[in-house]
C-alpha positions in Angstrom: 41.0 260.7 98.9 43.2 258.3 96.9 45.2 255.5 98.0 48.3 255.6 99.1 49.8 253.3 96.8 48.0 255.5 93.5 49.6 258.8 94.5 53.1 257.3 94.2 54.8 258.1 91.4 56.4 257.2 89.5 54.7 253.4 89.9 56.9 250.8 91.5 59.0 248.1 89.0 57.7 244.6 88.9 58.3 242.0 91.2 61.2 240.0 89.9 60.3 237.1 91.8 59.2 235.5 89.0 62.9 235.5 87.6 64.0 233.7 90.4 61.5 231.4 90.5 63.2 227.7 89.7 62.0 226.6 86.1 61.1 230.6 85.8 62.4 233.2 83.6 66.1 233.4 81.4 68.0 233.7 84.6 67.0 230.0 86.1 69.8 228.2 87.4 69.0 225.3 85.4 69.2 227.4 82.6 72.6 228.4 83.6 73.7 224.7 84.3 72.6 223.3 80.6 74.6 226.8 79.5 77.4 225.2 81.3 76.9 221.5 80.2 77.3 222.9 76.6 80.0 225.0 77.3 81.9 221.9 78.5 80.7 219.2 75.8 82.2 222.5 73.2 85.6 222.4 75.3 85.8 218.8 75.6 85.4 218.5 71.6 88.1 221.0 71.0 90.4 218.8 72.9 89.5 215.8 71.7 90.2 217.8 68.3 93.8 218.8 69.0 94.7 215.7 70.3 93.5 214.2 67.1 95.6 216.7 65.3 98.8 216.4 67.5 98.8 212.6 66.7 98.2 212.8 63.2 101.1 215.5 63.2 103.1 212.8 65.1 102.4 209.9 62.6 103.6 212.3 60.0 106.5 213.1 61.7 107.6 209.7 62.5 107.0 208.8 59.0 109.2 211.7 57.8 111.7 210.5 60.2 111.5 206.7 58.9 112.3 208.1 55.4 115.0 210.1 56.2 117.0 207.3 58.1 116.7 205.8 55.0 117.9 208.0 52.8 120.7 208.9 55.2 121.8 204.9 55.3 121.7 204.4 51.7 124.2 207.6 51.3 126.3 206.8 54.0 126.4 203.3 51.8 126.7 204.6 48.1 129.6 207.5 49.5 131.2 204.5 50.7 131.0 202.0 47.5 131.6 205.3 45.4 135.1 205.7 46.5 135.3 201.8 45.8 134.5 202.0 42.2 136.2 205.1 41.6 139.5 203.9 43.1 140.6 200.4 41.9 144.0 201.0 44.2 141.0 201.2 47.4 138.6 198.3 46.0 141.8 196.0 45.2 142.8 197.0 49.2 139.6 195.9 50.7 139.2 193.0 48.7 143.2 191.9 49.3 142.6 193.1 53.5 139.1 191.1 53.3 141.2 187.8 52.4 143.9 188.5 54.4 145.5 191.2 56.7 149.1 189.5 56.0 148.9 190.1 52.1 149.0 193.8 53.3 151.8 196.1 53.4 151.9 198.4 56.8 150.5 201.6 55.2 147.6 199.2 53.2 147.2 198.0 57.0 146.5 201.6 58.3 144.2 201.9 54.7 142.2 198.7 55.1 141.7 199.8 58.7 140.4 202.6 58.2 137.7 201.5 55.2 136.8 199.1 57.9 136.3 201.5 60.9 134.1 203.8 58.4 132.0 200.5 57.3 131.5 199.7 60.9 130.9 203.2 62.3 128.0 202.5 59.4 127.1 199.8 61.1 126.8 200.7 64.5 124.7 203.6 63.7 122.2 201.5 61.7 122.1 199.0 64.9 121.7 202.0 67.6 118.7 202.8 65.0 117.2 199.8 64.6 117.2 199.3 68.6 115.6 202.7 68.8 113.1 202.4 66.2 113.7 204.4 63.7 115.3 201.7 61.2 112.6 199.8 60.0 112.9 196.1 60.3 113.1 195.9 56.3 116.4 198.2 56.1 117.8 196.4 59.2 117.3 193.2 57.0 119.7 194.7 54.1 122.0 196.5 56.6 122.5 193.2 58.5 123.0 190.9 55.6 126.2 194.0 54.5 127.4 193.6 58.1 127.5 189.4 57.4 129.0 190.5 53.6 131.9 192.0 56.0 132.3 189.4 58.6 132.3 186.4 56.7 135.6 187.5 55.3 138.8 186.4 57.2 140.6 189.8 57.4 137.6 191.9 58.2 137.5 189.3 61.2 140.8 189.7 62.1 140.7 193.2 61.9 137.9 193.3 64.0 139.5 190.9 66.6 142.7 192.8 66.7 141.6 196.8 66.4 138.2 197.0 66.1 136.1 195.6 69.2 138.3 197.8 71.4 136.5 201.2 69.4 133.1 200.5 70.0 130.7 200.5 72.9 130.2 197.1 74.5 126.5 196.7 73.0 127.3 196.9 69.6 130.9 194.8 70.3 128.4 192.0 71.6 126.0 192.3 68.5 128.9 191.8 66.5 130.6 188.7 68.3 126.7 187.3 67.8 126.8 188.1 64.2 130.4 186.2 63.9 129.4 183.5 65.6 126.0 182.7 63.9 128.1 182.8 60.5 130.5 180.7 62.0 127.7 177.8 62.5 125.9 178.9 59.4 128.6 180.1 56.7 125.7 181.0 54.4 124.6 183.8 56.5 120.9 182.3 57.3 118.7 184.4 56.4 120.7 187.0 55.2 121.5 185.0 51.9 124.9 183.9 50.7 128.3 185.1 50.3 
């Protein structure tokens, strides 16, 4: 008679002990753990990737944003001297207001003030700006030695004594009243050249 185990059929799988054995068959866990290591190294190298990106994205964006300050101050400037040199009635009025406020009739008063607010409106942006970074130290240079330009005058002084320090934030009123006094013990504007 035949064994029991030959008349079975149909004949039993395999043993998949073998599969489970460690260091046996595809399925081993350490298989599945250096699956995992890779998977992770992959991951990690994507993220080290975008953060690469994001900052070189940043740096371009930052330089973008340097240039346009720039660009922005030198219009704000040019609009400004433009309507000088277009009207002589305006350029004789700041240059008349800059010697003296008392060589000025009332309305040229209310003029002169108002070239002067616009000038240092200008200038306070360029300092909030340059205190935040995004007026590089170069343009601060050539906005600062404009802001001297308009305080070494007596009437820009004077106006700024009289009407102006009340219409501006404290911060930038301080800057100023720095600025006046360091041409006050050096008329040539230090290091912001001459008159």
């Amino acid at each position: 008679m035949a064994s029991a185990s030959a008349s079975r059929w149909p004949p039993a799988a395999p043993s998949s002990s073998a599969a489970h054995r460690p260091g046996g068959g595809i399925c081993s866990a350490t298989n599945w753990n250096a699956i995992g290591a890779v998977a992770e190294l992959v991951g990690a190298l994507g993220v080290v990737a975008s953060l690469i990106y994001v900052a070189t994205q940043v740096c371009t964006a930052n330089r973008a944003s340097a240039v346009q300050a720039k660009f922005e101050s030198t219009r704000l400037l040019n609009d400004f001297m433009d309507v000088l040199l277009q009207n002589p009635h305006f350029n004789d009025l700041m240059i008349r207001g800059r010697v003296s406020l008392d060589s000025l009739s009332p309305q040229e008063y209310l003029q002169f003030s108002n070239m002067s607010l616009k000038a240092f409106w200008f200038f306070s942006a360029g300092y909030f700006q340059f205190r935040h970074g995004s007026l590089a130290e170069t343009d601060w240079f050539e906005l600062r030695a404009v802001i001297h330009y308009w305080l070494r005058a007596p009437g820009s002084q004077d106006w700024w004594r009289k009407m102006g320090r009340s219409m501006f934030g404290d911060e930038f009123a301080a800057f100023i009243e720095s600025e006046v006094a360091i041409l006050a013990a050096d008329p040539s504007g230090g290091a912001t050249g001459g008159p």
